[in-house]
C-alpha positions as CSV (number, residue, x, y, z in Angstrom):
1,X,36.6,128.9,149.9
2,X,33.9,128.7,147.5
3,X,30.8,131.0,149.1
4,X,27.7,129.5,150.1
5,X,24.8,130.5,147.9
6,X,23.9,133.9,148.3
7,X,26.8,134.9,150.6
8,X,28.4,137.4,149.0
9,X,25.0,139.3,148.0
10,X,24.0,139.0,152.0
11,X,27.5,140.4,153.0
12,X,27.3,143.6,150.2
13,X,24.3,144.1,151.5
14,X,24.8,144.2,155.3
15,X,28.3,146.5,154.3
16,X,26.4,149.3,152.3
17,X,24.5,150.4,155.6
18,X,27.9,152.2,156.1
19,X,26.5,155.1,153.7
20,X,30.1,155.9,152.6
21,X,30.0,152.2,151.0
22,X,26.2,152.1,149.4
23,X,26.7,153.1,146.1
24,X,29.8,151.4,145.3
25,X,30.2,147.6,144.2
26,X,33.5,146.0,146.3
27,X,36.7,145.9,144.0
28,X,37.4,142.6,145.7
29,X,35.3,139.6,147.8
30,X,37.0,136.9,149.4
31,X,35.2,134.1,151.8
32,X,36.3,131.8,154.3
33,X,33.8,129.6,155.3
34,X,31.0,132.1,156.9
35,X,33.0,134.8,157.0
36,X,33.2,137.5,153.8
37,X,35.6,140.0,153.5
38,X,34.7,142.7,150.9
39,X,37.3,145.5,150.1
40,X,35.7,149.0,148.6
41,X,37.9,151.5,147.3
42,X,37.2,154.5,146.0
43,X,39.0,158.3,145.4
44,X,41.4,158.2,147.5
45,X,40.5,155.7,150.5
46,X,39.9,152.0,150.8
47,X,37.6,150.2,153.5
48,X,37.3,146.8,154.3
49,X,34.1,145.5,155.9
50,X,33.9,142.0,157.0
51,X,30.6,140.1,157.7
52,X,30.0,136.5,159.5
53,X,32.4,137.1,162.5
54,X,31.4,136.9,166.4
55,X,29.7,139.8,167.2
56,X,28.8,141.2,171.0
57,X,27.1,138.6,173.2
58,X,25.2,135.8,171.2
59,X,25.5,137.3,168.2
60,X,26.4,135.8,165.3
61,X,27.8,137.8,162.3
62,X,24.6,140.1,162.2
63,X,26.6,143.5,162.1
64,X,29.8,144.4,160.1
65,X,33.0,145.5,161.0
66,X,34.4,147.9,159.0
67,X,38.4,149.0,158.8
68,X,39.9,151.9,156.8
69,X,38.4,154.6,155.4
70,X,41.8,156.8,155.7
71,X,43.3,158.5,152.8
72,X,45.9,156.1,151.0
73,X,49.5,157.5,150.5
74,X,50.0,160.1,147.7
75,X,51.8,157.8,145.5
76,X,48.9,155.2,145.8
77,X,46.0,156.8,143.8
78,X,43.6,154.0,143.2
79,X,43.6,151.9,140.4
80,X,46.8,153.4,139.7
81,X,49.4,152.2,137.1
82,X,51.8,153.7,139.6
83,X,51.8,149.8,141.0
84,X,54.7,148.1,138.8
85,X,53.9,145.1,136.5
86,X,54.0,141.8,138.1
87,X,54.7,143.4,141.6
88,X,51.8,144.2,144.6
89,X,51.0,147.6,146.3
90,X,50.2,146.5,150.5
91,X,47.3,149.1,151.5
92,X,46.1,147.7,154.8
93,X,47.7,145.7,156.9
94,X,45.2,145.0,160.0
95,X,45.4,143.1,163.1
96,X,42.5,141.9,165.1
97,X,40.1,139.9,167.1
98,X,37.1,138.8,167.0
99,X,34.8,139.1,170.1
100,X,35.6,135.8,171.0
101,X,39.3,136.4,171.5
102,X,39.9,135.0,168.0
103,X,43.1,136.9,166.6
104,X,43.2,137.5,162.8
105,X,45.2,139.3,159.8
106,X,44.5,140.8,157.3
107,X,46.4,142.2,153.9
108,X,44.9,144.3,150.8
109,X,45.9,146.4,148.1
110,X,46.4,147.0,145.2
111,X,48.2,144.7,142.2
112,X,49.8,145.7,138.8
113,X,47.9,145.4,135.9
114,X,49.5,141.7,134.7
115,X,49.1,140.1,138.3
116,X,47.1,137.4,138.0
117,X,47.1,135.4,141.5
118,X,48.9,136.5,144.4
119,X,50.2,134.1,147.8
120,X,51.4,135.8,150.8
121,X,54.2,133.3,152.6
122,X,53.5,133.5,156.2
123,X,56.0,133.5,159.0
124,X,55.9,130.2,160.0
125,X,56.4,129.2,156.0
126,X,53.0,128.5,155.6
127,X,51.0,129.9,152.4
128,X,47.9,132.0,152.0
129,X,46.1,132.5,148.5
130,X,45.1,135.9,148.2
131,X,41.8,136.7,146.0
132,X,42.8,139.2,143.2
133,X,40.2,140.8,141.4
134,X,39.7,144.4,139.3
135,X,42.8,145.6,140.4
136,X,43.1,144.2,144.3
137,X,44.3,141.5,146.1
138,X,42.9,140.9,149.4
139,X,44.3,137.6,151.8
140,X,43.5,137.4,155.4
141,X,43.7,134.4,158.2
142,X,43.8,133.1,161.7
143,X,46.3,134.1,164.2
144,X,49.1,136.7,164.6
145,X,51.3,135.5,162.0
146,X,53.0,138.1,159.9
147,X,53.9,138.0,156.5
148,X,57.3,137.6,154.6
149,X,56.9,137.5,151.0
150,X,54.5,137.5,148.2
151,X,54.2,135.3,145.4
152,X,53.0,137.1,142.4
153,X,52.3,135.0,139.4
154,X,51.6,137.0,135.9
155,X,51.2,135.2,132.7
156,X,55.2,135.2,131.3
157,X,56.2,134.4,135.3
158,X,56.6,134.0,138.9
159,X,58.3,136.3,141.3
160,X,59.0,136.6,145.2
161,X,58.1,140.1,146.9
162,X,59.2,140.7,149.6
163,X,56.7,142.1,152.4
164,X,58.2,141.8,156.0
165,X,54.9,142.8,157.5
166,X,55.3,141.8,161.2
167,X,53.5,139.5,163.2
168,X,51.7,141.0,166.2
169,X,51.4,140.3,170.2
């Protein structure tokens, strides 16, 4: 969804009190509603940090939740041309729940250098529109549902990926 005014500059904000994540600008931002999901990459790791969800008691989005920070597989230097034109690189794949019980996925990584817009085709046949942006891709939504395929559009064409990331219990 389009973010409210000011949404994305209040979520960077609340993520760079992680001090691995202050001086670097997220290589892609995606909202949904309240909720911001900001991916940071950088050397050889990639965190995501997303602000706006249920946290603790009463709570409401105040603190972040951060995932990653782990190296990323040898063959997926950042920003690397390594990923093949008009195909996507999967970097995280996470599963999880908000303190409300709320399960949620998320997908990020990296795209080649011609991707322009990237769907994920969820199990159920459903689609999600990724966000793609200086070299990432970053899609995320309610439930367990895994993920089959991609759809990876460039400028000359369209192709199907296929992802087989699993749903989860």
């Amino acid at each position: 969804t389009t973010p409210a005014s000011g949404q994305l500059q209040a979520a960077e904000t609340s993520c760079q009190h992680n001090p691995t994540l202050a001086s670097l600008a997220p290589s892609v931002a995606d909202t949904r509603g309240p909720f911001s999901l900001l991916v940071y990459a950088a050397n050889d790791t990639s965190t995501v940090c997303i602000t706006g969800l249920p946290f603790g008691t009463g709570q409401q989005g105040l603190s972040p939740i951060f995932f990653g920070g782990a190296a990323l597989p040898a063959s997926g230097a950042l920003n690397s041309p390594s990923v093949a034109a008009g195909a996507i690189e999967p970097e995280s794949q996470i599963a999880a729940a908000s303190a409300g019980g709320q399960a949620y996925r998320v997908v990020d990584g990296q795209v080649g250098s011609d991707v322009t817009a990237v769907s994920l085709v969820l199990d159920d046949g459903s689609s999600i529109e990724a966000t793609t942006s200086n070299g990432w891709f970053a899609a995320w939504w309610p439930g367990n549902q895994g993920a089959k395929t991609a759809n990876i559009t460039t400028a000359t064409a369209s192709t199907t990926q296929p992802l087989n990331i699993p749903a989860t219990n």
